[in-house]
VEXDREN-2710 file (C-alpha; in Angstrom, 1 decimal):
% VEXDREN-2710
k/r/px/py/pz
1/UNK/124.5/126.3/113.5
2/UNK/124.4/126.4/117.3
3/UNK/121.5/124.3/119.2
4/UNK/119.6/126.7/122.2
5/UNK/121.3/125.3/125.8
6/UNK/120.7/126.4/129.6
7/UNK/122.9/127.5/132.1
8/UNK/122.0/127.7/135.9
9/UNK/122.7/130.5/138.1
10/UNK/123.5/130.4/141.8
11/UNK/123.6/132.4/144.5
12/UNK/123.0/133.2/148.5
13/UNK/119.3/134.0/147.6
14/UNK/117.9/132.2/144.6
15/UNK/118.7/130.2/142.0
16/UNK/118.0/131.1/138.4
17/UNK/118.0/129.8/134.7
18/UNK/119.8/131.5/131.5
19/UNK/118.2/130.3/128.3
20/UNK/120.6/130.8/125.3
21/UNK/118.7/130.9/122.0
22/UNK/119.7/128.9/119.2
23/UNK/121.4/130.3/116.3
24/UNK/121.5/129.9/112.4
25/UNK/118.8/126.9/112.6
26/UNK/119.5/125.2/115.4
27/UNK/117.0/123.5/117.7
28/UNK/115.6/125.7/120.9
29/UNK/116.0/124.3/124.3
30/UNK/113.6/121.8/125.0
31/UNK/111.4/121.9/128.2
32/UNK/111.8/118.6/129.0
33/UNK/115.5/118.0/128.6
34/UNK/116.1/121.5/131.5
35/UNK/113.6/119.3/133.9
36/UNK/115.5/116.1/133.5
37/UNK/118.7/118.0/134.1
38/UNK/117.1/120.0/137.2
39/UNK/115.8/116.8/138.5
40/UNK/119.3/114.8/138.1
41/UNK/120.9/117.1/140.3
42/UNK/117.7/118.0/142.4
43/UNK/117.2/121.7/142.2
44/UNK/113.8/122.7/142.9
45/UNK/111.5/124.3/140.4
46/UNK/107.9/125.3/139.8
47/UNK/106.5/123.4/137.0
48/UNK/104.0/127.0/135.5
49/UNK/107.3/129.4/136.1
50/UNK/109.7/126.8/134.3
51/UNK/107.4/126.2/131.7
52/UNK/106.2/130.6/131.3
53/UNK/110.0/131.5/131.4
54/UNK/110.9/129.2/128.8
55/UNK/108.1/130.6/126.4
56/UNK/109.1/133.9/127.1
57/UNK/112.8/133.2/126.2
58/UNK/111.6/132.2/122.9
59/UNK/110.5/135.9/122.1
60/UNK/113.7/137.3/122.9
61/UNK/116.7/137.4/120.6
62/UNK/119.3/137.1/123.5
63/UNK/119.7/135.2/126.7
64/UNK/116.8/135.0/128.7
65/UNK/117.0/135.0/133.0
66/UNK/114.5/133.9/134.9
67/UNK/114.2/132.6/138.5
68/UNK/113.5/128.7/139.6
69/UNK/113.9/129.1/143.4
70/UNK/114.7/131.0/146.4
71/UNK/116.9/128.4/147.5
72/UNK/120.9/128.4/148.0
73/UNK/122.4/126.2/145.5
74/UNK/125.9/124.8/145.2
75/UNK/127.8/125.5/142.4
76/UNK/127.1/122.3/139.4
77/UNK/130.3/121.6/137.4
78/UNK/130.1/120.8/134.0
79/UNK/128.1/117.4/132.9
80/UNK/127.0/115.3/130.5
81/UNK/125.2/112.2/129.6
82/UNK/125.8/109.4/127.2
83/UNK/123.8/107.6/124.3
84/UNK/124.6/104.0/123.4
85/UNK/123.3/103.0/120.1
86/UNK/121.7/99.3/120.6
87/UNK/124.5/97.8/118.3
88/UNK/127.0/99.0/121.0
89/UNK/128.5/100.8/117.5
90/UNK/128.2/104.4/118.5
91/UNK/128.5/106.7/121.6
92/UNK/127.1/110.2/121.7
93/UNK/127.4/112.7/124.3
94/UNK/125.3/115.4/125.4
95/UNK/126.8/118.4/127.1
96/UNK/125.9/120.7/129.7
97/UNK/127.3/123.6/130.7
98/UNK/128.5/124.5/134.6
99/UNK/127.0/126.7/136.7
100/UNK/127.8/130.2/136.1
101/UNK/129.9/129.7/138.8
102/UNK/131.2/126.3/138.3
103/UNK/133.9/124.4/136.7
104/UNK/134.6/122.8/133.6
105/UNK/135.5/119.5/133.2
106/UNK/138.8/118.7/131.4
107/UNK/139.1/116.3/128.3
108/UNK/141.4/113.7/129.9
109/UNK/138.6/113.6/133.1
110/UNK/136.1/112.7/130.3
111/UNK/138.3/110.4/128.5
112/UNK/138.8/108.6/131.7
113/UNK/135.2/108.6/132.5
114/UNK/134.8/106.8/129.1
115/UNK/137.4/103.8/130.2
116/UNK/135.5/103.8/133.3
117/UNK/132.2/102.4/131.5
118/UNK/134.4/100.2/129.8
119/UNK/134.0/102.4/126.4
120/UNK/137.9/101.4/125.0
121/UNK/137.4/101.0/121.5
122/UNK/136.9/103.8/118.7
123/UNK/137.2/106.9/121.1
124/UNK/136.9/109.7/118.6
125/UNK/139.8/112.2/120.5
126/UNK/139.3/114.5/117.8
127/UNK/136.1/115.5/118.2
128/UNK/136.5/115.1/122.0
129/UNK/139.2/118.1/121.8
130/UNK/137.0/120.1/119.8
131/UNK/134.7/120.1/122.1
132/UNK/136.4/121.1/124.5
133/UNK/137.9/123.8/123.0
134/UNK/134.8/125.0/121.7
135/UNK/131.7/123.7/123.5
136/UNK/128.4/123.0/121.9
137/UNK/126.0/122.6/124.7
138/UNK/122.7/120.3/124.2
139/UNK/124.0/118.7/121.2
140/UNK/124.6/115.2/120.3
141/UNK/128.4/114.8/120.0
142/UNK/129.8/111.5/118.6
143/UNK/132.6/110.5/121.0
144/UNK/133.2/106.7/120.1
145/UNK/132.8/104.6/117.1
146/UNK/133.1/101.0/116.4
147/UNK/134.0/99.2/113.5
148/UNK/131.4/97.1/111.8
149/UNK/131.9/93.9/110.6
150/UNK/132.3/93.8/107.1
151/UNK/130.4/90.7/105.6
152/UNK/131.9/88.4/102.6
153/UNK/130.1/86.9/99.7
154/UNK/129.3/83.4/99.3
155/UNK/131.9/81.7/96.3
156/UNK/129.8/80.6/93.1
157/UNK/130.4/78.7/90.7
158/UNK/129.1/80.1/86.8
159/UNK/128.7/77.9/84.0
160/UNK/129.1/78.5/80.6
161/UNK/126.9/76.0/78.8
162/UNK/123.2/75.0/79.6
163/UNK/122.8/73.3/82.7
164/UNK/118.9/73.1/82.9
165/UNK/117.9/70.0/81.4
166/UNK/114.1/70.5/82.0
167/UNK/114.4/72.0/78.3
168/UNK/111.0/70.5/77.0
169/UNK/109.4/70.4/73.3
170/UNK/106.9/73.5/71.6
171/UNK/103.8/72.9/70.5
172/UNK/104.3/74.3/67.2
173/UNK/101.2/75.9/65.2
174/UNK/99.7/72.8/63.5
175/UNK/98.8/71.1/67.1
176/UNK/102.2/69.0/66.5
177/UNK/105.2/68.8/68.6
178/UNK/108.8/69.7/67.8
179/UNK/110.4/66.8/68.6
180/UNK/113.5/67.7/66.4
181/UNK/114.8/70.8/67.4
182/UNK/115.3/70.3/71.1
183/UNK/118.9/71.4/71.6
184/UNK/119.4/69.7/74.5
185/UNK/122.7/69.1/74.1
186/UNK/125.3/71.9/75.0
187/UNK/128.3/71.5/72.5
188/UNK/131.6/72.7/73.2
189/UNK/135.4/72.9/71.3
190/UNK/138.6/72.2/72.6
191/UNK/139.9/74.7/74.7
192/UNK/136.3/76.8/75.5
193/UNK/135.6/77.7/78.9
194/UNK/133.2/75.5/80.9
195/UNK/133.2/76.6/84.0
196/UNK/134.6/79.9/86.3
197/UNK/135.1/79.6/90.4
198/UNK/134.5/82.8/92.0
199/UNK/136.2/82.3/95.6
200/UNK/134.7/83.2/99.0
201/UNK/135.4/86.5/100.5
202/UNK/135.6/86.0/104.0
203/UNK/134.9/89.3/104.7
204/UNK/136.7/91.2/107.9
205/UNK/135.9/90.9/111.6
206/UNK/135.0/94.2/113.1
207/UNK/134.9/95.8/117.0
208/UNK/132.3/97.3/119.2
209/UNK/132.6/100.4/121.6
210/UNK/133.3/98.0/124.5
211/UNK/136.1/96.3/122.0
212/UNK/134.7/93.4/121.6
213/UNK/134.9/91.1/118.3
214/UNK/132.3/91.5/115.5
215/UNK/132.4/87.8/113.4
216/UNK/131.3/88.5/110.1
217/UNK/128.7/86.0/108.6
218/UNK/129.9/82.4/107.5
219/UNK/130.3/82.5/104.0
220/UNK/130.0/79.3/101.4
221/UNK/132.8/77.4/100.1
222/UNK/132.8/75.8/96.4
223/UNK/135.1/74.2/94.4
224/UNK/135.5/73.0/90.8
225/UNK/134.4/69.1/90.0
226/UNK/135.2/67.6/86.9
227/UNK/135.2/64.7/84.6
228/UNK/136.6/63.3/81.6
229/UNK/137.7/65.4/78.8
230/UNK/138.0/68.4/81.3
231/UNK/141.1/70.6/82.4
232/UNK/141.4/72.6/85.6
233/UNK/143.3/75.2/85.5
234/UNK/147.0/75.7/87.9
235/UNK/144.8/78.8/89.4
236/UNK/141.9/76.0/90.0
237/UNK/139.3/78.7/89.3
238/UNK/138.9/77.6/85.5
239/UNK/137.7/74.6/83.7
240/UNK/138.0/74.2/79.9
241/UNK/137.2/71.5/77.5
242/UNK/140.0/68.9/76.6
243/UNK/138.2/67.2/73.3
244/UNK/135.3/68.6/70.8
245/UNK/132.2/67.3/72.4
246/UNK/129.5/68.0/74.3
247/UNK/129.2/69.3/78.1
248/UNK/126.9/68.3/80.9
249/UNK/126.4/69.2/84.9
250/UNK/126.1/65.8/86.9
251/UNK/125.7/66.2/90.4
252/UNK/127.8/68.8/90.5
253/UNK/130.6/67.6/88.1
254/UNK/131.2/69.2/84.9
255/UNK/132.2/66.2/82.2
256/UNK/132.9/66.7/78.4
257/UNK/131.6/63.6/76.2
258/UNK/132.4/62.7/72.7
259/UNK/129.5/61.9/70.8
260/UNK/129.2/58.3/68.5
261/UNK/127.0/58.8/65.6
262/UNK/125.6/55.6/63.7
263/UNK/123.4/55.2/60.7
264/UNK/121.4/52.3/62.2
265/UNK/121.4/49.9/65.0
266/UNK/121.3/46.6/63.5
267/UNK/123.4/43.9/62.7
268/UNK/126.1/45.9/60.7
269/UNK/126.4/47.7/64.3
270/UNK/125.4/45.1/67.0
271/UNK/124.5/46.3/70.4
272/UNK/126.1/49.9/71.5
273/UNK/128.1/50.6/74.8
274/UNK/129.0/53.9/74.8
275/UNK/131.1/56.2/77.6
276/UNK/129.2/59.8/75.4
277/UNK/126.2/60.4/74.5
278/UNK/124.9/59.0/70.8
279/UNK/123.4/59.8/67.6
280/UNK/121.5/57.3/65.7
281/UNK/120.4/58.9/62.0
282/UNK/118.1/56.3/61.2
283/UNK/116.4/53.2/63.3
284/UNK/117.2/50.9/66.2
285/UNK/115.6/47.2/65.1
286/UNK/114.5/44.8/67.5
287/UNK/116.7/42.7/69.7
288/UNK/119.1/45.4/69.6
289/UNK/120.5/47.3/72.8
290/UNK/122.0/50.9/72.9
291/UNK/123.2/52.2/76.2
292/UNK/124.9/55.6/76.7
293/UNK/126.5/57.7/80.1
294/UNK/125.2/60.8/77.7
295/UNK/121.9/61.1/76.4
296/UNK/120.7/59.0/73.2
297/UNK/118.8/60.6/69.8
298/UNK/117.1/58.6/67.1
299/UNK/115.7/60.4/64.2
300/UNK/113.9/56.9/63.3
301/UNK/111.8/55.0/65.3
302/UNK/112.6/52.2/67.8
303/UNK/111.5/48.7/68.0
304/UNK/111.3/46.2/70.8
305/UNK/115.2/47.0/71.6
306/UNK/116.7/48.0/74.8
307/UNK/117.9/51.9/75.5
308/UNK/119.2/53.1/78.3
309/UNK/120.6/56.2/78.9
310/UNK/122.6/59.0/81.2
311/UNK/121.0/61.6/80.2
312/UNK/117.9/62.0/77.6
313/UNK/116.6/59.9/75.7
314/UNK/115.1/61.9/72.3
315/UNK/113.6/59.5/69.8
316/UNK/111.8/61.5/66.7
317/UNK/109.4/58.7/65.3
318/UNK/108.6/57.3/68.6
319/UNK/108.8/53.9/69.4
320/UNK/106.7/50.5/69.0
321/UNK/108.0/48.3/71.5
322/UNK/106.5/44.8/70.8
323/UNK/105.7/43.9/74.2
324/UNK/109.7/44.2/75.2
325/UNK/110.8/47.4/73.8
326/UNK/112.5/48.9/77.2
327/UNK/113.4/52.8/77.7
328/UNK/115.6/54.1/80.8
329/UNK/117.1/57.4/81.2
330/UNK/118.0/59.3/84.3
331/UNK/117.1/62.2/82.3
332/UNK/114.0/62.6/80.4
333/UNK/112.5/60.9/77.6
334/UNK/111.0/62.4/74.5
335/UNK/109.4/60.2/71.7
336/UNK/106.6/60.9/69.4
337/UNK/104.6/57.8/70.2
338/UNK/105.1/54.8/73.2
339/UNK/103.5/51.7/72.0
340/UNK/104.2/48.4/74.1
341/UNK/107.0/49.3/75.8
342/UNK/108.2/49.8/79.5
343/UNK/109.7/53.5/80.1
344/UNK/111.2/54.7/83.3
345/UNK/112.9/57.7/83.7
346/UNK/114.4/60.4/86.2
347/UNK/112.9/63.4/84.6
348/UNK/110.0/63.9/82.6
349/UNK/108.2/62.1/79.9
350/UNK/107.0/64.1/76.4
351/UNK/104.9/62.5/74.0
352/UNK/101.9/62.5/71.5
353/UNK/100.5/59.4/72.9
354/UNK/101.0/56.4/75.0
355/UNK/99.3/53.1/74.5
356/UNK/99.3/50.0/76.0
357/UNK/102.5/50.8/77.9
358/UNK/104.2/50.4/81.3
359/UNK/105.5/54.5/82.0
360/UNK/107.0/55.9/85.2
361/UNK/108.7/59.3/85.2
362/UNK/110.2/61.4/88.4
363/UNK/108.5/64.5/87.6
364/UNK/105.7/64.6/85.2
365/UNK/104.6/63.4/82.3
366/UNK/103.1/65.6/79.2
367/UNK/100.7/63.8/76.5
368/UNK/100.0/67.0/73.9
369/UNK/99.6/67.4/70.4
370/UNK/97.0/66.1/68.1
371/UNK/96.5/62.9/69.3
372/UNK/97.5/63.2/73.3
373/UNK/95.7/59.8/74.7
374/UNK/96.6/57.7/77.3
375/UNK/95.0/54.3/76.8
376/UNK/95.6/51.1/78.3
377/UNK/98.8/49.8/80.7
378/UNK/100.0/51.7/83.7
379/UNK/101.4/55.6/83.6
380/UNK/103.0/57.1/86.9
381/UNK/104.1/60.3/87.6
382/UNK/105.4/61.7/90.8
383/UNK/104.2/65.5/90.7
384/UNK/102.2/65.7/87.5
385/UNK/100.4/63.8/84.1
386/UNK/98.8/65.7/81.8
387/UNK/96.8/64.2/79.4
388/UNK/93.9/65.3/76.8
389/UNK/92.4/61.9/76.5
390/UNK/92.1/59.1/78.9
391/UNK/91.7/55.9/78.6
392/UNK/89.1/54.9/76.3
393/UNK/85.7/53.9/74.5
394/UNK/86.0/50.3/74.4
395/UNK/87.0/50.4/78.3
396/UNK/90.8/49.2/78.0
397/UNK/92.5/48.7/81.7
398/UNK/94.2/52.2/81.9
399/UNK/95.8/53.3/85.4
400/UNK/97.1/56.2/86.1
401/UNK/99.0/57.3/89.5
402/UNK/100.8/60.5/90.6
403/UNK/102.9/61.1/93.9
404/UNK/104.6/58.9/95.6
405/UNK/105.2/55.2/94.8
406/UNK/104.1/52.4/96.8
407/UNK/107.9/51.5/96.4
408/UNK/109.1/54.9/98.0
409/UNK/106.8/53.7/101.2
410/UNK/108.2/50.4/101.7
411/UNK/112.0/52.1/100.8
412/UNK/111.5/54.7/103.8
413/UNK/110.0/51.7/106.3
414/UNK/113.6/49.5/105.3
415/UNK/115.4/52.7/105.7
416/UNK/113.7/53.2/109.8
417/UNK/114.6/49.2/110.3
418/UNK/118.1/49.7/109.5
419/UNK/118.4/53.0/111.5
420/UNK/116.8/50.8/114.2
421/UNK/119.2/48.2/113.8
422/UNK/122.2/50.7/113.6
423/UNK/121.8/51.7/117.0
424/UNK/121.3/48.8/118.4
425/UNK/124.9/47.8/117.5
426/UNK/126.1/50.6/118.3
427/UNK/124.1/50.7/121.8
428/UNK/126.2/47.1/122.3
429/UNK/129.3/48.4/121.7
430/UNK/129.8/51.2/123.4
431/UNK/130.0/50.0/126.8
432/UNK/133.1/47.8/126.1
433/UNK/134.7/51.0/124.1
434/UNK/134.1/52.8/127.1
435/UNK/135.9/50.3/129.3
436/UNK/139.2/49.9/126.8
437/UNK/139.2/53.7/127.1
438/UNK/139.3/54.0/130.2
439/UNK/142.1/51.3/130.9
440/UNK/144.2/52.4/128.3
441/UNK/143.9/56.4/130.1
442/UNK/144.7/54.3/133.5
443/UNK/148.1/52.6/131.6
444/UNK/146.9/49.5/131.3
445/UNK/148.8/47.4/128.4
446/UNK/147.0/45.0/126.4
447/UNK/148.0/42.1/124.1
448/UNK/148.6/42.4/120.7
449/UNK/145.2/40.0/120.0
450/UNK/143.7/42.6/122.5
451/UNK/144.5/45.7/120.6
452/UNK/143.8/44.1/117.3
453/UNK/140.2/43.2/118.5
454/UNK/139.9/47.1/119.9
455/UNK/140.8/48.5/116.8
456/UNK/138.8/45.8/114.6
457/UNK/135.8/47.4/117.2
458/UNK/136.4/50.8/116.8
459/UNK/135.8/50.7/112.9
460/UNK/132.9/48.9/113.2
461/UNK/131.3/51.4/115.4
462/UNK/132.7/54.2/113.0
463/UNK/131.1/51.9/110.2
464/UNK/128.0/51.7/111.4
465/UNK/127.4/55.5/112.3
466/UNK/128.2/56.7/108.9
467/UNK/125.3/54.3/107.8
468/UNK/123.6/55.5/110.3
469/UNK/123.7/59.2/108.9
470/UNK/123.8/57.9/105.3
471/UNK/119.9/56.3/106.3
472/UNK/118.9/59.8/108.2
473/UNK/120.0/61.8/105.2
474/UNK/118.1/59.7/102.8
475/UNK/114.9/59.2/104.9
476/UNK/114.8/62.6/105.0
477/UNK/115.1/62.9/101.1
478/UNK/112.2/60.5/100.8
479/UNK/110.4/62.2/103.6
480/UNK/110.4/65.1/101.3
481/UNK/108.9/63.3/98.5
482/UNK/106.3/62.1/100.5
483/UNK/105.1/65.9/101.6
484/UNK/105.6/66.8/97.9
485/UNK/103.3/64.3/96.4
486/UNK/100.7/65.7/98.5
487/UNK/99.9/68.3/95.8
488/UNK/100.5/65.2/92.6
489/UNK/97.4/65.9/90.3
490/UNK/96.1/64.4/87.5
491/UNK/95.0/67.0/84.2
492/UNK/92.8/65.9/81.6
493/UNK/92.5/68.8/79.0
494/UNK/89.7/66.7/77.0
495/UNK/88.2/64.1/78.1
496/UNK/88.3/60.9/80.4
497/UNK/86.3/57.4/79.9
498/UNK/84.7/55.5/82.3
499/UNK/86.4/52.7/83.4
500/UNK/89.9/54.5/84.2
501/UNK/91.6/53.9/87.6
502/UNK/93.4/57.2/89.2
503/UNK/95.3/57.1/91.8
504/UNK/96.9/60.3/94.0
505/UNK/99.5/59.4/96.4
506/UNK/97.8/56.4/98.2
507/UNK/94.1/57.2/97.4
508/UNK/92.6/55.1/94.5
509/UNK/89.4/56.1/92.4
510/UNK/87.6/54.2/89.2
511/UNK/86.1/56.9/86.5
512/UNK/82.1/55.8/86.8
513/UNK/80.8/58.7/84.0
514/UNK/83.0/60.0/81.5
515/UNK/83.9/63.4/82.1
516/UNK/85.5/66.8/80.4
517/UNK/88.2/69.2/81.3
518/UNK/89.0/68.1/84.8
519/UNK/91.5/67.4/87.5
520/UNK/92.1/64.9/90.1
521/UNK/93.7/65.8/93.3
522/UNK/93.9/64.3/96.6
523/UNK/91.9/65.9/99.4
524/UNK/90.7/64.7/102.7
525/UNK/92.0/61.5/101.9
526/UNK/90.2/60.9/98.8
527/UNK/90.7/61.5/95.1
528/UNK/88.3/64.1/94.2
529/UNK/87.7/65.9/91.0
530/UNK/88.2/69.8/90.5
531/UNK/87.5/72.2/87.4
532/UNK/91.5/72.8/85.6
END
C-alpha cells in the first residue's frame, strides 16, 4: 500500500506539479495538504488550476503534470513536518519529496533535526533508516516513542470469614421473626486462614519524547493487624487462627475469641467477665451482670440484669427489664421483646416490640413481626425506625427521634472550644520557640535549667497540635453525622396514635389525628408527613 504524494517541478520558465497516484489502497493526495506545502515554501498557484489538475490526475492511472506558475523557482530539498501527540508519547513525520531537481535529506540530518526540538527519548532509528532507504511520501511515519508509565494496583487485604456484621433477622412466613438462626458469628479452627495481604505493586515510571519522567499513580499501602489467638505469618502476608473460636474484624484488626457457654446466669454462675464472646443456653435472672469483648446470645429471656457487649447482643426470648434491666453493645442488638429496659447500641436494633423502654441505636431500628409496636418511653435512631404501630390507644408518652442527638451538637460545640483553645496556646508559645531557635542557630549556649525548660516547651507545643488534629479529625466525623441525619425518617407501616411526639434531627412534632401508612421526614425545617 503506497499513499498518492506530489512532487514539484522547476525550471527557467514555469514551475509545475507531478501528482503520483496512490497504489494498492492507499489514500490520494489531498488538495489541501499540496496548498499548505506550496504556501510553506511560497510558490505561487492559482486556486481553479490547482484544484482542475488535481481532479484530472485522479482519472489517470500514472503520474499526472500540470503547470502552477510561470515563475522561476529554486530548487526545494527534501522536507517534512512533524506531529506531537498531546501526551508528548508519540512523534510522526510526514514526508515530502524534493524538487525534481533537488536534494535529499540524509538520515543523520534528520536525526539531528530531532535533538534539535529537543525530541531525545524513544527515536525509532529503525524505521527512520527505512525510510530513508525506501521513502513513503505523504504518509504518517512514527519516528519517536515514549514509554508510558505503567500504573500499580492498590494492596488489599481479603478476608476469609464474614466481616459484615449488619447480618439482620428474616421475617419468616408466619409474620414471625427468626431470631435463632442468625449466624452471626464466623467460627474458625486452629490453623485456618483468616486473612491474605496482597502487596502494592508500585508500578514502573515511564519517559516522554522530550525524556522526561512519567510517575506512575500512588498506590495504597496495607498491612495485616491482629489480635489474640492470631498468627502472622514470617512472609507477613498471612494470618491464621491460633485456638478454635470464633473470628471478628474490629477496626481493622482481625482477633480470634474463645467462646464461654453457660447454662444459666444466676447464683451457681455469678456475674460474667469474659475476654470472648458468650453463650448462655438458658436465662440471665435479675441482679445479675454479663459482659463480653465478643458478642453475647441467650436462648432464654433476660431479666432486670446488666449486659454489655463487644459485639451483638442476640437474646431469643427477649427481655423484661423491671425498670433496670440495662443492654449495651457496640454492635447490634436483637431480642424478641424490650420491656423496661434501657438499650443502647452501635449498630442497629431488631425486635417484635418495644414498650415502655429507654432505646437508642447508631443506625436504625426495625420493630416487625406480628406484634411490631412501639409504645411508651423514648426510642432514637440516627438514620432510621421503622415501626408498624406507634404509640398507643390509651395515649402513653411515646417519643420517637431520628438523626442526630442533642448530645452530638453539644460534643461538636466542646470539640470547636478546645480547637479554639489549642491555638491559643500554641499562638503563645511560638514566639519564645522562635527566639530559642534563633539563638541556638546564632551559638548561643544556654543553661542546663534553660534547655530543660526549651525542651519541656517544645513537647507541649507538639502535645497540643496532635490534639489539635485529633479535634479536626473528629469534628469532621461528627460534621458528617450531622449532614447524614438530614435524610433520618421515621416509617410507620400501620398505624400511629395521637398523642406521639416525633422528632427529625432538631425539629419536634406531636401526632394530633391518628394516621396510617406514613413517614415523617424533615423538610424546610419542619417535620412533615409523606406517603411510604
Amino acid at each position: 500500500m503506497q499513499n498518492g504524494y506530489f512532487q514539484l517541478i522547476c525550471d527557467n520558465n514555469a514551475t509545475a506539479l507531478k501528482v503520483f497516484p496512490a497504489k494498492d489502497g492507499g489514500t490520494p493526495v489531498a488538495i489541501r495538504e499540496i496548498m499548505e506545502y506550496l504556501n510553506r515554501f511560497g510558490i505561487k498557484y492559482d486556486l481553479h488550476m490547482l484544484n482542475q489538475g488535481i481532479t484530472n490526475s485522479f482519472g489517470t492511472e500514472g503520474e499526472h503534470v500540470f503547470t502552477l506558475n510561470l515563475d522561476s523557482n529554486l530548487e526545494l530539498r527534501e522536507s517534512y513536518s512533524l506531529a506531537i501527540s498531546p501526551d508528548k508519547m508519540h512523534v510522526y513525520a510526514r514526508f515530502y519529496p524534493p524538487s525534481a531537481g533537488g536534494e535529499r535529506m540524509s538520515a543523520g540530518e534528520f536525526l539531528g533535526d530531532l535533538v534539535h526540538k529537543s525530541i531525545r527519548f524513544g527515536i525509532l532509528e529503525d524505521e527512520i533508516s527505512s525510510f530513508f532507504v525506501n521513502p513513503q511520501y505523504c504518509t504518517n511515519i512514527k519516528v519517536a516513542e515514549g514509554k508510558p508509565a505503567r500504573h500499580g494496583t492498590d494492596a488489599k487485604i481479603e478476608y476469609y470469614f464474614e466481616t459484615d456484621l449488619n447480618t439482620k433477622p428474616t421475617l419468616k412466613d408466619d409474620g414471625s421473626v427468626d431470631f435463632y438462626n442468625l449466624n452471626t458469628i464466623s467460627h474458625c479452627k486452629q490453623g485456618d486462614v483468616l486473612a491474605r495481604l496482597f502487596p502494592e505493586d508500585p508500578g514502573e515510571p515511564g519517559r516522554s519524547i522530550y525524556d522526561e519522567n512519567i510517575s506512575p499513580r500512588e498506590v495504597k499501602q496495607e498491612k495485616l493487624n491482629f489480635g489474640k489467638n492470631v498468627v502472622l505469618s514470617e512472609d507477613r502476608l498471612e494470618l491464621t487462627a491460633a485456638v478454635n473460636g470464633h473470628v471478628t474484624l474490629l477496626n481493622g484488626v482481625v482477633s480470634v475469641s474463645n467462646v464461654l457457654q453457660v447454662d444459666n446466669v444466676d447464683m451457681s454462675t455469678g456475674n460474667i467477665d469474659y475476654d470472648g464472646s458468650v453463650v448462655v443456653k438458658g436465662n440471665v435472672y435479675a441482679n445479675f451482670s454479663v459482659k463480653a469483648k465478643g458478642n453475647i446470645e441467650v436462648s432464654g429471656v433476660v431479666e432486670g440484669a446488666w449486659m454489655e457487649a463487644g459485639g451483638n447482643i442476640i437474646i431469643a426470648r427477649g427481655m423484661n427489664g423491671m425498670a433496670k434491666g440495662i443492654l449495651k453493645a457496640e454492635g447490634n442488638v436483637v431480642a424478641k421483646f424490650i420491656e423496661n429496659a434501657k438499650v443502647r447500641t452501635g449498630g442497629y436494633v431488631s425486635t417484635e416490640s418495644i414498650l415502655h423502654s429507654e432505646v437508642v441505636a447508631g443506625t436504625d431500628i426495625q420493630v416487625t413481626g406480628k406484634r411490631g409496636f412501639i409504645t411508651g418511653g423514648r426510642v432514637s435512631a440516627m438514620d432510621l425506625i421503622q415501626v408498624k404501630t406507634l404509640g398507643s390507644v390509651m395515649g402513653a408518652d411515646t417519643l420517637v427521634e431520628v438523626g442526630a442527638t442533642h448530645e452530638t451538637r453539644l460534643q461538636m460545640k466542646k470539640l470547636q472550644q478546645q480547637m479554639m483553645e489549642c491555638k491559643r496556646v500554641i499562638e503563645s508559645m511560638q514566639p519564645v520557640l522562635n527566639v530559642m531557635a534563633q539563638k541556638l542557630s546564632q551559638g548561643t549556649k544556654f543553661k542546663p535549667e534553660q534547655i530543660k525548660n526549651i525542651k519541656e516547651m517544645i513537647a507541649a507545643d507538639k502535645k497540643k497540635k496532635q490534639e489539635l488534629k485529633d479535634c479536626a479529625r473528629k469534628l469532621e466525623e461528627l460534621q458528617i453525622v450531622l449532614v447524614k441525619s438530614e435524610k433520618a425518617r421515621v416509617e410507620v407501616t400501620d398505624r400511629v396514635y395521637a398523642g406521639t411526639r416525633i422528632c427529625v434531627a432538631d425539629a419536634y412534632m406531636t401526632v394530633r389525628d391518628s394516621m396510617h401508612y406514613c413517614r415523617f421526614i424533615k423538610s424546610q425545617g419542619e417535620v412533615k408527613t409523606a406517603p411510604l
